[in-house]
C-alpha positions as CSV (number, residue, x, y, z in Angstrom):
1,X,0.0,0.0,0.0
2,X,1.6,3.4,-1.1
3,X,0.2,6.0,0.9
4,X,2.1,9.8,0.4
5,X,2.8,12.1,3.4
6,X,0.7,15.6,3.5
7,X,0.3,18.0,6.0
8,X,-2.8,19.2,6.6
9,X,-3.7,22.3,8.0
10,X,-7.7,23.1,8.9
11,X,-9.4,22.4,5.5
12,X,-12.0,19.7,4.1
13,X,-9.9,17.6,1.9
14,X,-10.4,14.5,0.1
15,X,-7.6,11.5,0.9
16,X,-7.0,9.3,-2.1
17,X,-5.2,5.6,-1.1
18,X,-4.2,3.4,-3.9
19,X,-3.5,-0.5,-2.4
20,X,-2.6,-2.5,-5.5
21,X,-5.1,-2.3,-8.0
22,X,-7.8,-0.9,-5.4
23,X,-8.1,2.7,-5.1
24,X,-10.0,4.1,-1.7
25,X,-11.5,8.0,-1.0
26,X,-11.9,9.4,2.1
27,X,-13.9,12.6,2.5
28,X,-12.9,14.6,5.7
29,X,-12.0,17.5,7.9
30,X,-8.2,17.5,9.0
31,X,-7.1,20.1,11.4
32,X,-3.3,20.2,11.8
33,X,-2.8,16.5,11.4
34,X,-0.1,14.8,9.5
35,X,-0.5,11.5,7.9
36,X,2.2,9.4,7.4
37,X,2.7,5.5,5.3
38,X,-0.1,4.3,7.9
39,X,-3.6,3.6,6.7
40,X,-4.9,3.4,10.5
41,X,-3.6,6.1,11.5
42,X,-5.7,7.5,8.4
43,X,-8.7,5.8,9.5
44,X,-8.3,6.3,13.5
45,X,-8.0,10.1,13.1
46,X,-10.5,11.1,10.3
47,X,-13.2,8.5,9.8
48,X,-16.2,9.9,10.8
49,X,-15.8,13.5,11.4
50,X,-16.9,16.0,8.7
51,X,-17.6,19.8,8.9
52,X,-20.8,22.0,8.3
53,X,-22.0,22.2,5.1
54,X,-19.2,20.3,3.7
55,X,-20.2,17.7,0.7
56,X,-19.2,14.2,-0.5
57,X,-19.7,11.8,-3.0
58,X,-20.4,8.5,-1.9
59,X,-21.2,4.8,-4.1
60,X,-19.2,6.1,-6.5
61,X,-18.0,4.4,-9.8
62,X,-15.4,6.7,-10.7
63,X,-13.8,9.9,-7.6
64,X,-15.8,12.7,-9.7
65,X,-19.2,11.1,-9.1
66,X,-21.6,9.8,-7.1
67,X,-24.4,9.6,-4.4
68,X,-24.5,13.4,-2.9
69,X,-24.3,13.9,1.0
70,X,-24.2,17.2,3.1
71,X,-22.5,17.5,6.6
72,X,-25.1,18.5,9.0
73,X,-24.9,18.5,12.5
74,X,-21.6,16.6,12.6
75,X,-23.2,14.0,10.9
76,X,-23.6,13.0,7.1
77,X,-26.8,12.9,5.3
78,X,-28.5,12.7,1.7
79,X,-30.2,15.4,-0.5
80,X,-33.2,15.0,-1.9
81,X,-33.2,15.2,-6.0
82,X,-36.5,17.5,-5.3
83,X,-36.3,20.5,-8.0
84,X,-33.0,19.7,-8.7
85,X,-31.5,20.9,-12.2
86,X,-28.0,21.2,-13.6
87,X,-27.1,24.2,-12.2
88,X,-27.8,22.3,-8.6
89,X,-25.0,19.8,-10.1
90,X,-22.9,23.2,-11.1
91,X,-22.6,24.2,-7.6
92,X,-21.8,20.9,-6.4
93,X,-19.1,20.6,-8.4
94,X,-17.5,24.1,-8.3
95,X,-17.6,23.7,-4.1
96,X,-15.9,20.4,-4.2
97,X,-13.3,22.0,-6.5
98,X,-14.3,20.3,-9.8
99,X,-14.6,21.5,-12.8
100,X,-18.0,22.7,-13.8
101,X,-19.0,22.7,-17.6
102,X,-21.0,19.7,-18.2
103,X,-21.8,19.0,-14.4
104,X,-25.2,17.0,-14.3
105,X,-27.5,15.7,-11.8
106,X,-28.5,12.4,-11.4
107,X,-32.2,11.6,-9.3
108,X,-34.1,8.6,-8.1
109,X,-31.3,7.2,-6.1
110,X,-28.9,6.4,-9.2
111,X,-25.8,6.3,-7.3
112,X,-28.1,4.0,-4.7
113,X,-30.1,4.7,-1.8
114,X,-28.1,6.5,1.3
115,X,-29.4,6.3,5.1
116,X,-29.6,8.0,7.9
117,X,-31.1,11.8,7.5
118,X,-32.5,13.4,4.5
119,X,-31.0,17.0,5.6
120,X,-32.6,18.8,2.4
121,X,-34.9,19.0,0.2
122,X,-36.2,21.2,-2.6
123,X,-33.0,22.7,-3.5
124,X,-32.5,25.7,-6.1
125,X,-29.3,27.6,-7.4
126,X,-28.9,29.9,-9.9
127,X,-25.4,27.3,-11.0
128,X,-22.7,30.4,-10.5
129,X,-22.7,30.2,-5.9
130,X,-20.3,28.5,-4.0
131,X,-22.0,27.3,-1.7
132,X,-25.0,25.1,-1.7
133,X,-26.1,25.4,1.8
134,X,-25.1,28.6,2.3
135,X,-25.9,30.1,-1.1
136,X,-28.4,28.1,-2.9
137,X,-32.3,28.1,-1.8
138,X,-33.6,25.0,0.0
139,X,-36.4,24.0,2.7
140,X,-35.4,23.8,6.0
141,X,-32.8,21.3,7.1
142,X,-33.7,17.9,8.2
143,X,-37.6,18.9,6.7
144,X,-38.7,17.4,3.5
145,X,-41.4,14.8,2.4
146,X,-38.6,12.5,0.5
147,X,-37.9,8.7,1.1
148,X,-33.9,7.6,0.5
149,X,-35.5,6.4,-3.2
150,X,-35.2,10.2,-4.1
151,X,-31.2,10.8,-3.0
152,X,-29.9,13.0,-6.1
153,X,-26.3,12.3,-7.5
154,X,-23.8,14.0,-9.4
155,X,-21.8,13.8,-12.0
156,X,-18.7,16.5,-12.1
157,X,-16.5,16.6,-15.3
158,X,-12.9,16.3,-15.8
159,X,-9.8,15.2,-13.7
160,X,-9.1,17.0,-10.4
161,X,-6.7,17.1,-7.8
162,X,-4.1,18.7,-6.3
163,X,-0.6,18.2,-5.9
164,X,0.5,15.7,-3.6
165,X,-3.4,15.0,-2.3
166,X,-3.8,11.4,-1.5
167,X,-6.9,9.7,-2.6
168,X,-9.3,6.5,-2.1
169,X,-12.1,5.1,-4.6
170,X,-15.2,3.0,-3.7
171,X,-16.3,3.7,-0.7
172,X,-20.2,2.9,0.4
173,X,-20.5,5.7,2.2
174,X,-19.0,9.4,3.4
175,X,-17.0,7.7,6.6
176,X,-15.1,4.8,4.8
């Protein structure tokens, strides 16, 4: 398992690990930590913890897609694909520091059904914000009249990452 040293220094990354032929993604919050060649020390530290309004995407078949999730309370939950449109997808993608031309939603649960919360519902963005929670126009949080069969999904275009970022592919959900 190669697994490159960073330094991290308070800000939501994404943690790429490639064992083999396998390659793993963890989404999470890192404040002053440094990871090193250890993979538990990776999970001990960071699994589980996310910040506000940060986003993931989970049951993914390729690290620029997937099932969308929303920090809320500490906790990670799904979106409901409620009035969602492209330019939902847009700011998904720009936030998570994707690319955005071409960004497209996908509804009914394509990326599969999440559990837990349903944190929102009935989201609307113009497609040039920054932030979807903060930004975009939504119901409020945690209310909506959505079943998990409903979880929107996105699809961001093009490669992305950053120098020296580490990162892991297939996870089932936001903590693994």
């Amino acid at each position: 398992m190669n697994v490159a040293s960073v330094k991290l220094q308070e800000y939501i990354c994404n943690l790429f690990i490639i064992d083999n032929d396998n390659i793993y993604t963890l989404n999470c919050y890192a404040s002053k930590l440094l990871l090193t060649n250890s993979i538990l020390m990776i999970l001990l530290q960071l699994v589980g913890q996310c910040s506000q309004d940060a986003l993931c995407l989970v049951n993914k078949v390729s690290y620029h897609e997937g099932r969308l999730e929303i920090c809320y309370g500490n906790s990670w939950g799904t979106v409901c694909d409620d009035g969602w449109s492209n330019a939902n997808a847009q700011v998904v993608c720009r936030q998570l520091g994707y690319p955005t031309t071409g960004a497209y939603y996908r509804g009914e649960a394509y990326f599969g059904q999440g559990t837990g919360s349903i944190v929102l519902d009935d989201v609307s963005c113009v497609g040039n914000e920054t932030s979807l929670y903060q930004q975009c126009s939504h119901g409020s949080p945690l209310s909506h009249n959505c079943t998990h069969s409903e979880d929107v999904g996105v699809v961001c275009p093009g490669a992305h990452c950053i120098d020296g970022a580490i990162c892991l592919v297939g996870e089932s959900n936001s903590s693994e």
